[in-house]
Residue, then its C-alpha position, 0 to 999 in steps of 0.5 A: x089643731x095641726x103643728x103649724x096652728x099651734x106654733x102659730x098661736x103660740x108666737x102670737x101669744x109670746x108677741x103679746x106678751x112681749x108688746x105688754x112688758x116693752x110698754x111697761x118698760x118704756x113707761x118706766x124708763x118715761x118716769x125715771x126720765x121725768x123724774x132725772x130731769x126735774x132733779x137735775x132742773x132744782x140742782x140747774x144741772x140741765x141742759x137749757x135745751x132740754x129745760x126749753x124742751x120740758x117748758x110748757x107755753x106758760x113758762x111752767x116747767x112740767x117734765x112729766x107732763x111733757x113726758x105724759x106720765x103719772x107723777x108718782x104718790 
């Protein structure tokens, strides 16, 4: 395999493994979020736009179903 080849592979490798953690990451950060605003909604510390925002048509408020994140066990 010449030079460029391997680097080649080796950047798509790193790419990969790059995508992998930045998805963790944002489903992380997607949770602390959910979880900030449900805390912030029980204390009526949250913004009405953003309660109007996490509100679903039903009137419930679900920040991590707005958020399509697993609430945590």
């Amino acid at each position: 395999m010449s030079k460029l080849a391997e680097l080649l592979k080796q950047k798509a490798e790193i790419e990969a493994a790059i995508e992998k953690v930045r998805e963790t990451e944002i489903v992380d950060l997607k949770r602390r979020f959910a979880e900030l605003a449900l805390q912030l909604r029980e204390l009526n510390g949250l913004p009405p736009s953003l309660v109007e925002a996490f509100t679903d048509k039903a009137g419930t408020f679900n920040s991590y179903r707005t958020m399509k994140v697993k609430k945590p066990s």
